[in-house]
C-alpha positions as CSV (number, residue, x, y, z in Angstrom):
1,X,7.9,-15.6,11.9
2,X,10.8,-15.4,9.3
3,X,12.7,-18.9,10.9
4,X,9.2,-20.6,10.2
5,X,9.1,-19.2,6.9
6,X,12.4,-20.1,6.2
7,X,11.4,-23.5,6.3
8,X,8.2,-23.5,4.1
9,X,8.5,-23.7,0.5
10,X,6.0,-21.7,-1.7
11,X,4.7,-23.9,-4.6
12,X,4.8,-21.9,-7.9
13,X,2.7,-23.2,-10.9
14,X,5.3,-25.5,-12.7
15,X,3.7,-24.1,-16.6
16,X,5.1,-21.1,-15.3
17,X,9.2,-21.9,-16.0
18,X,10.7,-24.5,-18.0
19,X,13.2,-25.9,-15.9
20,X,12.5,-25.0,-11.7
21,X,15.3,-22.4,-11.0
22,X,15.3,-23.2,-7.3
23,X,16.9,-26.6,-8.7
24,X,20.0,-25.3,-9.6
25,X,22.4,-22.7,-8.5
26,X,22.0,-20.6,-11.5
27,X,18.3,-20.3,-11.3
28,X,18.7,-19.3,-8.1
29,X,21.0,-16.8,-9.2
30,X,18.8,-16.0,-12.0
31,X,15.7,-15.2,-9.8
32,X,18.1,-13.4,-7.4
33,X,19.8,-10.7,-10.2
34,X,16.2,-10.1,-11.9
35,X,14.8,-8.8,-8.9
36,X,17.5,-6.6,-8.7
37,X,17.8,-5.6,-12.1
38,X,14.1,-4.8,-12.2
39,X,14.0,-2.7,-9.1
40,X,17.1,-0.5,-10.7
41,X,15.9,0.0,-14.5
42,X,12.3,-1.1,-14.3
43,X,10.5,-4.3,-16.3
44,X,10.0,-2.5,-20.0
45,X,14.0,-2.1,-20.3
46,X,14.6,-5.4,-18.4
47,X,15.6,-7.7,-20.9
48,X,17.6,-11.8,-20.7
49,X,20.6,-10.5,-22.6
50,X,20.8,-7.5,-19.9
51,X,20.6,-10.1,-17.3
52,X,22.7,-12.2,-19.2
53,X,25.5,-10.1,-18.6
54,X,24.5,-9.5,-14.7
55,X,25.1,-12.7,-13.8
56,X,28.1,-13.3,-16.5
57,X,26.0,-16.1,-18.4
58,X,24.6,-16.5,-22.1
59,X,21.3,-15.1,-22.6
60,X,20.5,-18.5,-23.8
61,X,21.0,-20.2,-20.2
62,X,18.3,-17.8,-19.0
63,X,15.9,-19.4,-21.9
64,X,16.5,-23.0,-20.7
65,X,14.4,-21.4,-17.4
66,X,12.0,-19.0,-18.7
67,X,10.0,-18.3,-22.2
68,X,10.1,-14.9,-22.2
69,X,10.5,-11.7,-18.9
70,X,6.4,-11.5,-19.0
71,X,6.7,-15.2,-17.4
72,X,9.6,-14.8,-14.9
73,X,7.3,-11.4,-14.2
74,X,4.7,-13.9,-13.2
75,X,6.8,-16.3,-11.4
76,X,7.7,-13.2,-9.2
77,X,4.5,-12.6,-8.5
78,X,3.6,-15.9,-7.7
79,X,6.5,-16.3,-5.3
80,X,5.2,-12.6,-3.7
81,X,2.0,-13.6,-3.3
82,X,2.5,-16.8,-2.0
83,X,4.8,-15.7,0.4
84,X,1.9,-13.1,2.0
85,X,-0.5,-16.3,2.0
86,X,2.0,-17.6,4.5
87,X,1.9,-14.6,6.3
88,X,-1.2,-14.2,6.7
89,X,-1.6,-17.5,7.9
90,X,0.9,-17.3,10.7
91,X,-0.5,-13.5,12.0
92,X,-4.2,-15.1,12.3
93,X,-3.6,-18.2,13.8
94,X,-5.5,-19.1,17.0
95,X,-7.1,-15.6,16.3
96,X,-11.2,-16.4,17.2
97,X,-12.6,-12.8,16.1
98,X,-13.1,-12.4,12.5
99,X,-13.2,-8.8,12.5
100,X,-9.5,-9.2,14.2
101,X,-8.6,-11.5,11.8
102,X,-9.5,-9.3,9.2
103,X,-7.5,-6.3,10.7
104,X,-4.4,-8.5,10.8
105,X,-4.9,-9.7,7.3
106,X,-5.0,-6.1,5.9
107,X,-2.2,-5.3,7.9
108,X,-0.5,-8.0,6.3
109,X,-1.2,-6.8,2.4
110,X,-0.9,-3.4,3.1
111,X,2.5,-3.1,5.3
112,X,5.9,-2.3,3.8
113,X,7.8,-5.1,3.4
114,X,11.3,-5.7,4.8
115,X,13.5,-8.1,3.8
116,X,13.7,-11.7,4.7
117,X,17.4,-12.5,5.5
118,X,16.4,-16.4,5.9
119,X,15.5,-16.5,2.2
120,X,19.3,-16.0,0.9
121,X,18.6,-15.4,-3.0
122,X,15.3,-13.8,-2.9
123,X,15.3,-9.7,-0.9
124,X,11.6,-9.3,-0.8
125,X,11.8,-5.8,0.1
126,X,13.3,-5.4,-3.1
127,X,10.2,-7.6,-4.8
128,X,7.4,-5.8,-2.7
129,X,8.7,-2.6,-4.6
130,X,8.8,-4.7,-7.9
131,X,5.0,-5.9,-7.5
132,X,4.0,-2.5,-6.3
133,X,5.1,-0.9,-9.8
134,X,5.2,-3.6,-12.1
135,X,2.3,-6.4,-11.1
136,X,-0.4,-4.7,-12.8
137,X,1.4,-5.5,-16.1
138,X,0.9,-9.4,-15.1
139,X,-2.7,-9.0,-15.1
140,X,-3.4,-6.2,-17.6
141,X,-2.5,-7.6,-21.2
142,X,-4.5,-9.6,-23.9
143,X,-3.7,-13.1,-23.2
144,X,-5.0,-12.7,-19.2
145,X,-8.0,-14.8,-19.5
146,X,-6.0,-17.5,-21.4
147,X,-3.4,-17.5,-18.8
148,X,-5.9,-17.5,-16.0
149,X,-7.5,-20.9,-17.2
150,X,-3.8,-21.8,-16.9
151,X,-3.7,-20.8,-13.3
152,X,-1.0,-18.4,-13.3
153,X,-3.4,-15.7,-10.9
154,X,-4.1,-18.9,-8.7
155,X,-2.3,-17.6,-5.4
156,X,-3.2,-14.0,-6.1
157,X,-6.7,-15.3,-6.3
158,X,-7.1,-17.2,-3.2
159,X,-5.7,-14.5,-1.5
160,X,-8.9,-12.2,-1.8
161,X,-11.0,-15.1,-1.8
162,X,-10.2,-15.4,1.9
163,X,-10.4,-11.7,2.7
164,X,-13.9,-12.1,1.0
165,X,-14.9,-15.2,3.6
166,X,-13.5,-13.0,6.5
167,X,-15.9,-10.0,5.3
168,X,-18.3,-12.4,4.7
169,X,-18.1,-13.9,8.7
170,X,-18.3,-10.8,9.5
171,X,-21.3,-9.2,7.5
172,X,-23.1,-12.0,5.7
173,X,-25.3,-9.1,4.3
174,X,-22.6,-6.5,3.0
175,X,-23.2,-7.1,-0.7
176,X,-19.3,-5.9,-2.3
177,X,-17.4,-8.5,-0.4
178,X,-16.0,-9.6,-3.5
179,X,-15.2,-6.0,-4.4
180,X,-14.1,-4.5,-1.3
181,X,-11.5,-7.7,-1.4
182,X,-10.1,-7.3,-4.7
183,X,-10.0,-3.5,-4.1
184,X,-8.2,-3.3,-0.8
185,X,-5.4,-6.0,-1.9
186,X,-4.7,-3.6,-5.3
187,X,-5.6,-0.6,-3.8
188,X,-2.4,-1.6,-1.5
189,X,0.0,-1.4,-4.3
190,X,-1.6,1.6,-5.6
191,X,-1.4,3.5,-2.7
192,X,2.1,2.6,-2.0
193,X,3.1,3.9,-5.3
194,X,1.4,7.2,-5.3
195,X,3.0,7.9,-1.8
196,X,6.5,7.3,-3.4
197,X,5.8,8.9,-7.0
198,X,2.6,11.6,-6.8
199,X,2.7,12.4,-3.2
200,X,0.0,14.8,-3.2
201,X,-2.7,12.8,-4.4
202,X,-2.4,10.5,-1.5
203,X,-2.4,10.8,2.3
204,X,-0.4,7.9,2.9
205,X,2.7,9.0,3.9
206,X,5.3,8.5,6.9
207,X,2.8,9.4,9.5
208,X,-0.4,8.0,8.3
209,X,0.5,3.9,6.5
210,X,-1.1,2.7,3.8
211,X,-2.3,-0.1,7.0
212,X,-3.4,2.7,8.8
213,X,-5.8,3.8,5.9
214,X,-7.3,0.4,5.1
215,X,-8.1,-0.7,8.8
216,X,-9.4,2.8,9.1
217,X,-11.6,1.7,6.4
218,X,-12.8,-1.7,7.3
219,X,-13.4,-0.2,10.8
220,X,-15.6,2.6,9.3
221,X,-17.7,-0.4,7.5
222,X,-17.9,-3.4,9.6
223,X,-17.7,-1.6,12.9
224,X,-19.9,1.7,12.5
């Protein structure tokens, strides 16, 4: 799957960035260092001039790509969640059953990710632990409906809107499609994080996934 990948380019909204930094070499370098730089010190002391002097540019080069971090937060997400749409797409193809389909899309948004070694400036095993502690900070803040118009959430979005048809193929009559979606995709993140920070409020751990609880789930509704 990762040599098809390699190949496919995820399409990011453009209102997101002020100049594309998969143009350039330096944008590419930019998007590359942020990822590490918020995995290490975390996305409220993440800041231009710090990465500024990771990648031994001015702070003002990063501005000619990006408005502000909240943004190139965004554009992270975007690429994340555009890069499971893919994935998703390749583990269900020629898949007939619905109810399959819809165990192998959970599995999908609930896995740990590794990282993609065809996708040279971008480790998403380092940006699956970035969107697991920091994406709720894309979505939570005052100007979210605003930036929705603006389809920033688009890919995020369309994401659960085909978990919803799947659930929907499956049991035309369950009435919290829509919320079961939403709730498995976040849910994810959240469980991921409380297995790694407050242990013993979860049981995902090393023996029992954060897959194995969801499909567990699904099972329990759609199948029982």
């Amino acid at each position: 799957m990762n040599n098809v990948l390699s190949n496919i380019t995820i399409n990011i909204n453009d209102k997101l960035y002020l100049k594309n930094p998969e143009t350039t070499q330096l944008g590419k370098k930019i998007i590359q260092q942020s990822i590490i730089l918020i995995d290490e010190i975390g996305f409220e002391a993440f800041t231009f001039k710090k990465l500024g002097e990771k990648i031994g540019s001015n702070e003002s080069s990063i501005y000619r790509y990006f408005d502000n971090k909240h943004k190139l937060l965004i554009y992270l997400s975007d690429y994340y969640w555009g890069w499971i749409e893919y994935k998703m797409a390749f583990a269900t193809q020629n898949i007939d059953n619905p109810f399959e389909k819809l165990k192998r899309v959970v599995k999908v948004i609930t896995e740990s990710t590794k990282d993609d070694l065809t996708t040279h400036h971008i480790n998403e095993e380092l940006l699956h632990k970035i969107i697991v502690s920091e994406f709720v900070k894309t979505i939570l803040t005052k100007e979210v409906d605003e930036e929705n118009k603006e389809g920033y959430f688009l890919v995020y979005k369309r994401i659960i809107s085909k978990i919803i048809t799947l659930i929907e193929e499956i049991k035309p009559d369950y009435n919290f499609a829509k919320s079961l979606a939403s709730s498995m995709v976040e849910g994810a993140l959240h469980q991921h994080y409380l297995s790694q920070h407050l242990k013993t409020i979860t049981n995902c751990n090393q023996t029992n996934s954060v897959s194995d609880f969801y499909i567990d789930l699904i099972s329990k509704i759609f199948q029982e």
